[in-house]
C-alpha positions as CSV (number, residue, x, y, z in Angstrom):
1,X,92.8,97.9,131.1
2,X,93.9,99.2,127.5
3,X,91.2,101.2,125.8
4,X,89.9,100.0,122.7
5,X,91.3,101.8,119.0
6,X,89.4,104.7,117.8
7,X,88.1,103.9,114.3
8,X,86.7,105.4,111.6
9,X,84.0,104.0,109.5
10,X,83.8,105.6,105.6
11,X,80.3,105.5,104.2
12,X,77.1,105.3,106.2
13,X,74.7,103.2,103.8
14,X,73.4,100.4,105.3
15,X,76.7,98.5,105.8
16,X,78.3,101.9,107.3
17,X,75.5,102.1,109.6
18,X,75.5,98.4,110.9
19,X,79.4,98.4,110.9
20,X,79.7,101.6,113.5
21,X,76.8,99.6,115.6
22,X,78.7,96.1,116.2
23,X,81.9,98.3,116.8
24,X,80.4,100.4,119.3
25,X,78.7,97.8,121.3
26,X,82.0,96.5,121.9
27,X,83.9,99.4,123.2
28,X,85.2,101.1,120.4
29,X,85.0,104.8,119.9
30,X,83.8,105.5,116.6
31,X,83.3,108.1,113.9
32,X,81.4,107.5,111.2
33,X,81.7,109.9,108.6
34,X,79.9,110.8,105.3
35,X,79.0,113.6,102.6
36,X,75.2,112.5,102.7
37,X,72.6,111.9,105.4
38,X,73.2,108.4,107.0
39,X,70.8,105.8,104.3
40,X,69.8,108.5,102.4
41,X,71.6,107.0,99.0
42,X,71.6,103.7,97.7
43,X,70.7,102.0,101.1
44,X,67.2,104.2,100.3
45,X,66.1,103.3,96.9
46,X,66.2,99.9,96.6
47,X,63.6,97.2,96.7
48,X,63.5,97.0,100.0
49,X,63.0,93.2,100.7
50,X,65.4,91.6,103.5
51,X,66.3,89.2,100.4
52,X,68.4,86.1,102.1
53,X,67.3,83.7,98.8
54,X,69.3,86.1,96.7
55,X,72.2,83.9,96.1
56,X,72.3,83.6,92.5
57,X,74.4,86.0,91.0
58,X,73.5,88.2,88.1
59,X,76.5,86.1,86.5
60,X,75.2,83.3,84.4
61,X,76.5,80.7,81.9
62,X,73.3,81.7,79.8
63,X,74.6,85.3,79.7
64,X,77.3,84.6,76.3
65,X,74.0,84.4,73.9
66,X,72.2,86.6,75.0
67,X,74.8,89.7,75.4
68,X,73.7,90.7,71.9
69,X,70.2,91.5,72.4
70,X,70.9,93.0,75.9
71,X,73.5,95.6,73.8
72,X,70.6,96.5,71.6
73,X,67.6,96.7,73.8
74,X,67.1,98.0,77.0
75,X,64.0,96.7,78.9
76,X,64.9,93.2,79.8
77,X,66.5,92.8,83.5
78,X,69.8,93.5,82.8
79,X,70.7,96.3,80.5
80,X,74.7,96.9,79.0
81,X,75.8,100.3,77.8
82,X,77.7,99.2,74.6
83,X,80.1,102.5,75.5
84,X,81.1,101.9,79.0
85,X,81.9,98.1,78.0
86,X,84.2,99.4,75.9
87,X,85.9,102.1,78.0
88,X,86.2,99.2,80.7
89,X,86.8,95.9,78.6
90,X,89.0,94.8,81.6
91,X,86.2,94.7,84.2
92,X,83.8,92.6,81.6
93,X,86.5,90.2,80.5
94,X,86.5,89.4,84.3
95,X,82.8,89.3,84.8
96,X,82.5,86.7,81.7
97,X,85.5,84.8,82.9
98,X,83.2,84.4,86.0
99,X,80.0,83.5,83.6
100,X,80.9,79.3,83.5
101,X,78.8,77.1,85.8
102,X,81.6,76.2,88.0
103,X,82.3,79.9,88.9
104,X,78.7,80.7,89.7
105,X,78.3,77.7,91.6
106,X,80.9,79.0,93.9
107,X,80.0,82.4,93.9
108,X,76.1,81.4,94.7
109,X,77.6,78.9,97.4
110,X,79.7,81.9,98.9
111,X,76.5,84.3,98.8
112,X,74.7,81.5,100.3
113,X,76.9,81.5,103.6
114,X,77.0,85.2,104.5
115,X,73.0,85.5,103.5
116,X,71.9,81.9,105.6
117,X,73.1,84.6,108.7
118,X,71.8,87.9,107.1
119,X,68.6,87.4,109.3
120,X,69.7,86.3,112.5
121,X,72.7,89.5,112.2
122,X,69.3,91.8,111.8
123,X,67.8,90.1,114.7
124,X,70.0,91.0,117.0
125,X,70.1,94.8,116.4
126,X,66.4,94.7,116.7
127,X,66.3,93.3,119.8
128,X,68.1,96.5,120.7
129,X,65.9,99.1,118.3
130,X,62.4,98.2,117.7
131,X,61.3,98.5,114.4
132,X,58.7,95.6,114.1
133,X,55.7,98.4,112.5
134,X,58.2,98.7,109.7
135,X,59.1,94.9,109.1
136,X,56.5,93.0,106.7
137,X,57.0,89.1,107.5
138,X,54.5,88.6,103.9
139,X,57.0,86.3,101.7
140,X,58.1,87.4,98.5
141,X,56.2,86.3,95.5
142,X,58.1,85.9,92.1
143,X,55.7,85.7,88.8
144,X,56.2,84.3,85.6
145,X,55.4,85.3,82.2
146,X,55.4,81.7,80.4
147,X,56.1,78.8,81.3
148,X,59.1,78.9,79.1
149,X,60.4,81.3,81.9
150,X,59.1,79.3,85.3
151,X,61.3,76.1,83.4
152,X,64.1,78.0,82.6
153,X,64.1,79.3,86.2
154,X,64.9,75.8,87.2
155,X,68.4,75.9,87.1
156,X,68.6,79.2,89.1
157,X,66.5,77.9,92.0
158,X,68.0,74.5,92.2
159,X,71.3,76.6,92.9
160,X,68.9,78.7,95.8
161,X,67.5,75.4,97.0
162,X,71.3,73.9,97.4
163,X,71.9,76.3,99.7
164,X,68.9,76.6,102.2
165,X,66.9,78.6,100.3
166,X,62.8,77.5,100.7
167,X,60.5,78.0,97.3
168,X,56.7,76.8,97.1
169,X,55.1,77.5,93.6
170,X,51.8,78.3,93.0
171,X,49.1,78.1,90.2
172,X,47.9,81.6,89.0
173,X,44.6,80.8,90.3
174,X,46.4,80.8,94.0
175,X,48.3,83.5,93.1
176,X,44.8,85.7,92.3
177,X,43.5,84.2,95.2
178,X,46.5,86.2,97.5
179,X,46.8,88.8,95.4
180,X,43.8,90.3,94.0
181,X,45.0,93.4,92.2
182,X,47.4,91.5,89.8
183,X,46.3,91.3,86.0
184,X,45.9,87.7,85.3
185,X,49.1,87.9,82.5
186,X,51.6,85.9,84.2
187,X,51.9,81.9,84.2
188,X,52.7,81.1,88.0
189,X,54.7,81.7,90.8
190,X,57.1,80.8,93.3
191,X,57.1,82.5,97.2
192,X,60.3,82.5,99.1
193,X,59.2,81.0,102.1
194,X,60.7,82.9,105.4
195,X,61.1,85.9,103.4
196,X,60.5,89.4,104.8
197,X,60.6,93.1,103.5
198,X,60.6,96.6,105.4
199,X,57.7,99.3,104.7
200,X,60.5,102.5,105.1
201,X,63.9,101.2,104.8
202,X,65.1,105.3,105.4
203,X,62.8,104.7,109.2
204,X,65.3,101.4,110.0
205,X,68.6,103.2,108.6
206,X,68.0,106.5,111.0
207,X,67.4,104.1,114.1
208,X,69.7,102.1,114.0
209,X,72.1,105.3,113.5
210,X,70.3,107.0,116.2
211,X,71.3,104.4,118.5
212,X,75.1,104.9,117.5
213,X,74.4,108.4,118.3
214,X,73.1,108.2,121.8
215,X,75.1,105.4,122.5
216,X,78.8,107.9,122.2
217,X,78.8,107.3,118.6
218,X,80.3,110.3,116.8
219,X,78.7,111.3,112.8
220,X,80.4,114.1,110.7
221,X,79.1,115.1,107.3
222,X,81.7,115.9,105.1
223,X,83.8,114.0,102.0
224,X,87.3,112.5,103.1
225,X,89.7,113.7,100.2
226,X,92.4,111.4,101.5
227,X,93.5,108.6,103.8
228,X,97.3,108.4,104.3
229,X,98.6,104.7,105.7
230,X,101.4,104.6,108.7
231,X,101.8,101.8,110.7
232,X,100.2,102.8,114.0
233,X,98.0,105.5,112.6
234,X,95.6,106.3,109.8
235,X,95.8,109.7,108.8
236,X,92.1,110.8,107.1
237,X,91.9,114.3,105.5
238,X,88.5,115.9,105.2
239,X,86.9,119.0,106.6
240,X,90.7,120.6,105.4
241,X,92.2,119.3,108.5
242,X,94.3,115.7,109.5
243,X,92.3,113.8,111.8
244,X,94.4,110.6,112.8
245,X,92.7,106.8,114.0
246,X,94.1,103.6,114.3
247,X,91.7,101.6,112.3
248,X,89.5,102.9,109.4
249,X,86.9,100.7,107.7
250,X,86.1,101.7,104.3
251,X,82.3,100.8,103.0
252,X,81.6,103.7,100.4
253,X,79.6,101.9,97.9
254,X,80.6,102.3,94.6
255,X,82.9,105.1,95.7
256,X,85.3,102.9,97.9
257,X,87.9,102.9,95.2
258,X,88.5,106.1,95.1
259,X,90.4,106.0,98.7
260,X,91.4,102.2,98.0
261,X,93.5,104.1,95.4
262,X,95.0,106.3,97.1
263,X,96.7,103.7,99.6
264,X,97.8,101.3,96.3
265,X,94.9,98.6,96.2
266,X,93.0,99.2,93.1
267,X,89.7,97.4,93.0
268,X,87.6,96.2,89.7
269,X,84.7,98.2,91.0
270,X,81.9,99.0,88.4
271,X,78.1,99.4,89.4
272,X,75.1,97.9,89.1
273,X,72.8,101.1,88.4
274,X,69.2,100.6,89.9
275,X,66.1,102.3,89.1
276,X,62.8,102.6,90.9
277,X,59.4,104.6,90.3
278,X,56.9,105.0,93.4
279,X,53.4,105.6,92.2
280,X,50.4,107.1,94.6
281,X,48.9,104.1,95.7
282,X,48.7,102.4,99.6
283,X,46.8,99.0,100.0
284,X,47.2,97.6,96.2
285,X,49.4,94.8,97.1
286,X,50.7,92.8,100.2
287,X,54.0,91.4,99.5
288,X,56.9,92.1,97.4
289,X,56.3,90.6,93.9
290,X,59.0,89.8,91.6
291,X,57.9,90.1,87.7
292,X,60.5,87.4,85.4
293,X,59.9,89.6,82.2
294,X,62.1,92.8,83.5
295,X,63.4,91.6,87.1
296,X,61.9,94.2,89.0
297,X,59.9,94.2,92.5
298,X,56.9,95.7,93.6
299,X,56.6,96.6,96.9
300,X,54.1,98.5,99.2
301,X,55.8,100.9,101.4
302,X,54.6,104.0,103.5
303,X,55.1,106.3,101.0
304,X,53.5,104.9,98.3
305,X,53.8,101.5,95.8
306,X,57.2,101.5,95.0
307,X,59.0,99.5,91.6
308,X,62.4,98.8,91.7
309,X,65.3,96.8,90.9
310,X,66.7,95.7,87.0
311,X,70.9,96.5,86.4
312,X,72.1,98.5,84.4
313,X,76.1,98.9,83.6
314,X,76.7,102.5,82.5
315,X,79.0,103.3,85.4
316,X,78.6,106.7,87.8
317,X,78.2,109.2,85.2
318,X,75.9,108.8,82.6
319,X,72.9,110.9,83.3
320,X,69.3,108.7,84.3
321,X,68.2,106.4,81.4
322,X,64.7,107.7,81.1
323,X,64.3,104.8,78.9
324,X,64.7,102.3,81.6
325,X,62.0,104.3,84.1
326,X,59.5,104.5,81.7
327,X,59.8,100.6,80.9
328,X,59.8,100.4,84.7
329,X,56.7,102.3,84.6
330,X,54.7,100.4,81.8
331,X,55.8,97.1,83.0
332,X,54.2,97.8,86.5
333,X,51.1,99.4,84.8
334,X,50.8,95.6,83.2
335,X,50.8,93.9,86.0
336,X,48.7,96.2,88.0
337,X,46.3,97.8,86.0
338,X,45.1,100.0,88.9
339,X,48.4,102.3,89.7
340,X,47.8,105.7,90.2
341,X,50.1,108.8,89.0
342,X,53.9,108.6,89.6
343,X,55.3,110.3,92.2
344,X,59.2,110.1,91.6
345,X,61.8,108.5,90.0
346,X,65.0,107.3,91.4
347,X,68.4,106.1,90.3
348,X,71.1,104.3,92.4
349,X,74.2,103.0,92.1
350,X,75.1,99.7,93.6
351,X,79.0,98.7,93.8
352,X,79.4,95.8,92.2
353,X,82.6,93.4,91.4
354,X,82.7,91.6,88.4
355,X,82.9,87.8,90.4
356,X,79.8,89.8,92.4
357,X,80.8,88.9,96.0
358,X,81.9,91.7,97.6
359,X,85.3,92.7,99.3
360,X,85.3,91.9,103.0
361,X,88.4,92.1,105.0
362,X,91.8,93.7,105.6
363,X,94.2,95.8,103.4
364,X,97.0,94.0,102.3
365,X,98.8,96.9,102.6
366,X,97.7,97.8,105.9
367,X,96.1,95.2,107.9
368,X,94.3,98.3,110.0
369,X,92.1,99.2,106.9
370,X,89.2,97.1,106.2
371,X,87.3,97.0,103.2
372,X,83.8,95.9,103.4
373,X,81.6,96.7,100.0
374,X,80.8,95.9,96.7
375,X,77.5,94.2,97.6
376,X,75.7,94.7,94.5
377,X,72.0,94.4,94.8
378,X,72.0,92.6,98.4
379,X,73.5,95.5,100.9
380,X,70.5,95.9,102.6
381,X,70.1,92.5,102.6
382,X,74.0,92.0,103.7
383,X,74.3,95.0,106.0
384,X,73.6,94.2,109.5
385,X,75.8,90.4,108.9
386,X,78.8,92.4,107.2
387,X,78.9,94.7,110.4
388,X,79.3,91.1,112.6
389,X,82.1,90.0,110.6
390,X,84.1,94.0,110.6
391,X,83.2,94.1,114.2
392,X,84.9,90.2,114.0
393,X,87.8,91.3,112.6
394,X,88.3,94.7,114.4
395,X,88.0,92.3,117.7
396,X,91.3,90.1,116.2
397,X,88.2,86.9,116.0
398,X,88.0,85.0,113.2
399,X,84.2,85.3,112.4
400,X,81.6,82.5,112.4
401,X,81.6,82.4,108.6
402,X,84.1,82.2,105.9
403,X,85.5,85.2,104.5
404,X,87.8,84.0,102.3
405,X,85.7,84.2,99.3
406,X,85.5,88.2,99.7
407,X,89.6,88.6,100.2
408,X,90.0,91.9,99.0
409,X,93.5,90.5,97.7
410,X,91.6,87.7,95.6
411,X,91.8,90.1,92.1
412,X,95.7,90.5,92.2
């Protein structure tokens, strides 16, 4: 019997991690390889709900009137660095030419399909790794300032509702009634019914990539500075040596292009850049709750009573907008008047494409590279499904859910 390729998987976030599971269990030999701890980046900081009824893209028709005041301030939930826009005028003309109803009906309909089987993909590495005392089935809760807000959310949760996606909304006095804590400022709510959330995201990373470990699987630490494409064999470099593998799947976050690049596919990559702030508190709230005003989440975790989520586009470089924590901060300190001192401050960098679906799929220059990021604010969410459909593809099986959506050849 032949023996199966030996592939490499590039980037082990969430997606990286899940990828080199589903490979392994069916016979490959893999190496996973990364300059940062398995997780440890922006499969860590996020807001760390297992969010399937995210299919509504941060594209929106409403987004042409209100790009002026987004320029100018910088606490609402999506934030625009008037400089970076500029230096990449190429990437926004694409993400407004993907703004009209039409477009973000199809790109919520395409979200829709991969997330409908983002929980059952989960399910099935847990029945392998248990990591039940870190999984919170208490739905996510979604608040609104006004009522102009809960009405205007109509449109957006008609689009969720279209595609599977359960919402109950309460009065505020329900709302109180669940969660105590909660300064009575908001209008009502909505819970995504089914929803979940994990307590320590960084716990479910490291076991699922411990059982990769013990299971043959094969981690190095180390940046690759260069993938060279033959036919048979896929030359990596990194460590200062050649190391050769007949498949490579590339899911480096916001970093992909940079060895997308090198082979001739050149991606519209930009990122989403997420903040969070964890405050010293345990027992405040028992759900993740969304806030309309900013478009953060507040979530209890282990560690402490983390906030996170909004978007910025400022691309990789620009330092932390201390701006943006501190509304963070405030905002949070609003809606629970009882947080305690802050205990850190995070910023990551989601990869994001301006059509936000991600790329999932072959090289069209060399079938035996696979791309599989660009998941914006849903990797967690997306990982353990993505790592089905790779594990599809590396298996020459045409996976259980369309894929042509995320072509990686859909931007030439």
């Amino acid at each position: 019997m032949q023996s199966k390729p030996h592939i490499a998987v590039v980037g082990a976030g969430i997606v990286g991690i899940c990828s080199a599971y589903f490979l392994q269990k069916t016979g490959f030999q893999v190496t996973l390889v990364d300059k940062n701890e398995p997780g440890s980046m922006t499969s860590y900081g996020h807001a760390c709900t297992f969010a399937d009824y995210a299919c509504v893209p941060v594209n929106s028709p409403d987004l042409f009137k209100n790009i002026p005041s987004m320029l100018l301030k910088s606490n609402g939930p999506l934030a625009i660095d008037f400089f970076h826009v500029l230096k990449n005028l190429n990437w926004a003309t694409k993400f407004l030419q993907n703004c009209t109803s039409k477009k973000v009906e199809y790109i919520s309909n395409s979200l829709g399909n991969l997330l409908n089987n983002a929980s059952i993909s989960y399910d099935e590495i847990f029945t392998d790794i248990n990591v039940s005392e870190y999984i919170k089935n208490e739905e996510a809760l979604y608040l609104y300032q006004n009522e102009s807000e809960f009405l205007k959310a109509k449109i957006t949760n008609d689009l969720r509702q279209k595609n599977g996606v359960k919402i109950k909304t309460l009065s505020k006095t329900e709302i109180l009634e669940l969660e105590p804590s909660l300064a009575p400022i908001f209008y009502n709510g909505q819970i995504f019914i089914g929803s979940r959330h994990t307590t320590n995201p960084s716990i479910i990373s490291k076991k699922i990539f411990e059982n990769f470990i013990n299971n043959g699987g094969n981690f190095i630490q180390c940046e690759v500075n260069d993938i060279i494409s033959e036919n048979n064999l896929i030359t990596l470099n990194y460590n200062n040596n050649k190391h050769n593998y007949e498949k490579v799947i590339i899911c480096a976050g916001a970093w992909s292009n940079n060895l997308s690049k090198k082979i001739g596919d050149n991606f519209p990559l930009d990122t989403e850049r997420g903040y969070h702030v964890m405050f010293d508190n345990h027992g405040l709230i028992n759900r993740p709750i969304g806030w309309s005003q900013t478009g953060f989440y507040l979530v209890q975790l282990e560690e402490g009573l983390r906030a996170a989520g909004t978007v910025e586009i400022a691309g990789l470089s620009k330092p932390a907008n201390k701006k943006r924590t501190k509304m963070i901060e405030n905002q949070a300190r609003k809606l629970l008047p009882n947080l305690n001192n802050v205990k850190s401050t995070w910023l990551g960098f989601r990869p994001t494409l301006p059509d936000s679906l991600p790329v999932i799929g072959p090289s069209k220059k060399n079938k035996n590279i696979i791309y599989a990021f660009g998941h914006q604010h849903i990797g967690w969410t997306l990982g353990a499904v993505t790592g089905k459909i790779i594990n599809s593809i590396c298996n020459e099986r045409v996976p259980n859910i369309d894929i042509e959506p995320f072509n990686p050849s859909r931007f030439n």
